[in-house]
N, C-alpha and C positions, 0 to 999 in steps of 0.2 A: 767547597768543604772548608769551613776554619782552621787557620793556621793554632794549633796548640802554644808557639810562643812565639815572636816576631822582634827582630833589633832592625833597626835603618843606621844607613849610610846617608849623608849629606854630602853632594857634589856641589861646589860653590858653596864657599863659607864667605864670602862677603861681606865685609864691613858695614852697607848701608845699610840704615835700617836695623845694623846687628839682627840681622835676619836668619841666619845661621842658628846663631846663638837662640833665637826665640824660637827655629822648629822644635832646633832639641828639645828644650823647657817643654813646649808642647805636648810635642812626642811623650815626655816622661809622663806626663799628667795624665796621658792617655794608657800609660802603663807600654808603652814600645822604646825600649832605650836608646840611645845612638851611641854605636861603638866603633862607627869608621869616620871618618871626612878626607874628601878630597880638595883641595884648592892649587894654584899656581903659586900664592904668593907665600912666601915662608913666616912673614907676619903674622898671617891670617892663621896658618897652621898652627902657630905659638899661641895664638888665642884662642883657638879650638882646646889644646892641652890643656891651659889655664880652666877653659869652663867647663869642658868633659875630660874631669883626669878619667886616664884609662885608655882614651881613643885610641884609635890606631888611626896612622895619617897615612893620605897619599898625595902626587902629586900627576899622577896617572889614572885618569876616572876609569880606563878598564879595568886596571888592579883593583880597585875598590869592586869591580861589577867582581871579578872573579874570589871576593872575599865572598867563602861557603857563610859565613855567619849575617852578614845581611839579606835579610829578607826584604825590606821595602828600602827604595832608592828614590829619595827625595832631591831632585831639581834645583835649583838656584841659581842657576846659569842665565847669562843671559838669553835676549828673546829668539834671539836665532840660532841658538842650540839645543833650545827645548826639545825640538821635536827628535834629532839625531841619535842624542844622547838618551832620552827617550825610550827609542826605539832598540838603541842596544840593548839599555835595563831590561828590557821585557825581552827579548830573544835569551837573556841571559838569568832569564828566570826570577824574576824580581815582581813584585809590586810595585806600582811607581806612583809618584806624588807631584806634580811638578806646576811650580811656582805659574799664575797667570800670565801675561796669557798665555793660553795653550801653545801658541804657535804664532806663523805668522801666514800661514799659507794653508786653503784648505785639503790642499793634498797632502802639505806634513801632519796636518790632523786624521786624514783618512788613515794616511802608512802609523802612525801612534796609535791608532783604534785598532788597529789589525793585527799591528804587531802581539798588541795585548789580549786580542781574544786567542789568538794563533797558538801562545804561551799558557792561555787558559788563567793568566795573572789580571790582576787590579789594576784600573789605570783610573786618575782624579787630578782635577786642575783646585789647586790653592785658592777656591772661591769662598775665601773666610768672608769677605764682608756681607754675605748673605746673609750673616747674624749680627749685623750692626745695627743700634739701637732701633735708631731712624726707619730703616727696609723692615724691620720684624714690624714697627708698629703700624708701617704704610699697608704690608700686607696682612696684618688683622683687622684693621679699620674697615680695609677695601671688601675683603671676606663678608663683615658683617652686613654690608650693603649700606653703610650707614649712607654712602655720597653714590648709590645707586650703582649702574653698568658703566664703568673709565672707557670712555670713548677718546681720551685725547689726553696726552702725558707728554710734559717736558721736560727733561735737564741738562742742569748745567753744570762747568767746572772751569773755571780758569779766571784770569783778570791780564795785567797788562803789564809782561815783561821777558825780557832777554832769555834764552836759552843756558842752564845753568854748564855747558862745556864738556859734559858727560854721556857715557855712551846712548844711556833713553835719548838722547837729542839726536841719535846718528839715524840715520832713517832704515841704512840697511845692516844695524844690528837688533834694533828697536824696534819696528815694521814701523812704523810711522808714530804719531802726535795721538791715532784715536788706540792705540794700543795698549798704554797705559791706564788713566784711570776708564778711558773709553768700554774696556774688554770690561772691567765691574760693573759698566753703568747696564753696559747693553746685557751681561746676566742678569744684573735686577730686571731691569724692563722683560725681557724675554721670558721671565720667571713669575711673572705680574698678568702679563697678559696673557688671556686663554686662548686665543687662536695661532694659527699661525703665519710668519710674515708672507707676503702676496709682492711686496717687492720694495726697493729701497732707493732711496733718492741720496745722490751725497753733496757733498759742497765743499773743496779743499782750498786752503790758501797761502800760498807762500811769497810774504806781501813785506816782509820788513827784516825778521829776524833772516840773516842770508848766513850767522858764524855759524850756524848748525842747517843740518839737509832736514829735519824734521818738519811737519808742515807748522804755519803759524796757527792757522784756525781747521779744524773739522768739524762738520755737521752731518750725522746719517740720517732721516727722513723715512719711518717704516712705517709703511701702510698695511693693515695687519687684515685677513680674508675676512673676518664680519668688519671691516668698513672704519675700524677703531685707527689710531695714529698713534706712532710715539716720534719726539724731536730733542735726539739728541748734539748737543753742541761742548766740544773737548778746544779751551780756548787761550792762547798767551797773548792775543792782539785784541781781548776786550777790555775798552776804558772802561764801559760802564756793564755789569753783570746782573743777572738776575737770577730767581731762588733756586735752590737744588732740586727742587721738586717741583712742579704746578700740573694737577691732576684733575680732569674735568671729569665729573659723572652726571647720570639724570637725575639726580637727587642732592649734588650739591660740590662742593670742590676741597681739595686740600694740597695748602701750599706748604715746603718745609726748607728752613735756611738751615745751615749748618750745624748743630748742638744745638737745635730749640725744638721744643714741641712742636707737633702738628699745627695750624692754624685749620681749621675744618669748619666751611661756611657752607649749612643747610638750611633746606626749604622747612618752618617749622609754623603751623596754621596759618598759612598764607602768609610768612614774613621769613626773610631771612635771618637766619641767627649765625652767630661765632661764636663757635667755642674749641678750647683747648685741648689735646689728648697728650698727655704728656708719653714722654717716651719708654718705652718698654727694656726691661737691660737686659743686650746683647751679651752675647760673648766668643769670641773668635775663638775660645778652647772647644766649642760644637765640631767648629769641621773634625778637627783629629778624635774627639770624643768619636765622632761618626764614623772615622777609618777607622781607628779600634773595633769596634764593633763590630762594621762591616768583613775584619779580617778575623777577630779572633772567636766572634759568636756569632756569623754570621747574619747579621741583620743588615738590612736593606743598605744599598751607598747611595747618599744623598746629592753629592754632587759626579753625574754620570759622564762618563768624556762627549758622547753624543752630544748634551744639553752646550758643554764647553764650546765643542765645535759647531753651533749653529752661532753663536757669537762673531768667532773669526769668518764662517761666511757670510755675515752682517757686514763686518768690516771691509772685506774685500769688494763685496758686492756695493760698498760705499765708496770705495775707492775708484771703482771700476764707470760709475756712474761721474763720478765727477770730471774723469777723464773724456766720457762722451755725451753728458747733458742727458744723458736720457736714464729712465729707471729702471732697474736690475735685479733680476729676482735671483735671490742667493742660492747656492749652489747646497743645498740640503737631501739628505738618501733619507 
């Protein structure tokens, strides 16, 4: 049933990113106000005031849970409170939001799906870059068939340097090195390809940088049940790096670097041609356009916790393999 009107709370207002600051905006735009926030730091608070006059602050996230006026409780906390804090939201009658990745364990993602069906509430992971320029034009291109059946997908993220001293670099509040932009890539890929994964091969490495516990290199390895691949690699010890994208089909391939067009080399009467697909424009205001809707007109929610947590059991099941060389089919209901 549609919520007839909705305000969220924001737990973690955090400076990085002004991430805080940019759900609200969102939020607004989607027509759901933010009238409460929570944080620890009394800075943070003040700049809450500053950019939502009106809030009411706390420095107690259950206080915030027991504020009767919010209806959706938006995340921002770090990676291993996601799921706890979570899980309160929802027993405490909330709709939740909560920043990627889901989690770090697939049993904190089992108990956050439960919790929220239990509550008969919303539950959605922060997978805005589903609508980034680049992913919208890969998966139209691929759609049309122009580069045939994607049998074989790679990406990449990283180049070659030092851990910036910050908690993402802590392995046990971060889940590790593929948790960050890893948890996006592996939603695109998983949201790219039609079957489902058959098992995962990983590769971890902790070869240089020793000031942080996070790994230097990861690689997950999914071999998907009709026979397809994806290779992804999350990396601070590559000197030399390669494109964001490189996407084989039977019909021809598309490779894509950072803010540039497609490059899309097909089979065209018996010669190879190259040409360009420029990119299509995204916008990260879709996801929250989509929870408005999903909450207050009921239409469909686009990003499901289910599809969330097959990601985090990609990762684990990467982790898990790199510990024993052998490959590991992820832990999926």
């Amino acid at each position: 049933m549609a919520e007839s009107k909705l305000s969220a709370g924001i737990i973690g207002y955090g400076g990085a990113f002004n991430m805080g600051r940019a759900h609200a905006e969102s939020l607004q735009k989607a027509g759901i106000g933010t009238v409460a926030v929570c944080d620890l730091d009394p800075a943070r608070l003040e700049a809450a005031k500053r950019e939502l006059p009106g809030v009411r602050t706390y420095t107690d996230h259950r206080e915030l849970l027991a504020d009767p006026e919010v209806g959706l409780v938006v995340n921002i906390l770090p990676h291993n409170l996601h799921a706890s804090v979570c899980v309160e939201a929802s027993k405490a009658g909330k709709h939740v939001v909560t920043e990627k990745p889901m989690c770090i364990t697939v049993e904190e993602a089992d108990a956050m799906i439960d919790a929220a069906r239990q509550a008969g509430k919303m539950l959605s992971v922060f997978h805005n870059r589903r609508w980034d320029d680049d992913y919208l034009t890969i998966r139209e291109t691929v759609a049309s068939g122009l580069i045939g059946d994607v049998f074989h997908v790679e990406c990449f993220i990283g180049g070659f340097h030092g851990p910036r001293g910050w908690w993402r670099d802590d392995k046990a509040i971060s889940g590790g090195a593929l948790y960050d932009w890893g948890a996006h890539f592996l939603d695109w890929i998983l949201n790219l390809m039609p079957a489902p994964v058959a098992n995962v091969t990983g590769f971890f490495h902790k070869r240089r940088w020793t000031e942080m516990t996070n790994e230097d290199q990861t690689q997950a390895i999914l071999r998907f049940e009709d026979g397809a691949m994806a290779d992804l690699q999350v990396s601070s010890l590559a000197a030399v790096g390669k494109p964001k994208w490189r996407i084989l089909g039977t019909k021809g391939a598309i490779v894509v670097n950072w803010g540039q067009p497609l490059d899309v080399t097909v089979e065209h009467q018996g010669h190879m041609a190259k040409i360009q697909v420029p990119l299509k424009q995204g916008s990260w205001q879709a996801y929250y356009d989509n929870v408005a809707e999903h909450l207050l007109r009921g239409g469909e929610l686009e990003v499901k916790p289910e599809q969330s947590r097959r990601t985090i059991a990609v990762i684990v099941a990467a982790e898990e393999s790199s510990k024993t060389g052998q490959a590991v089919v992820p832990k999926y209901r």
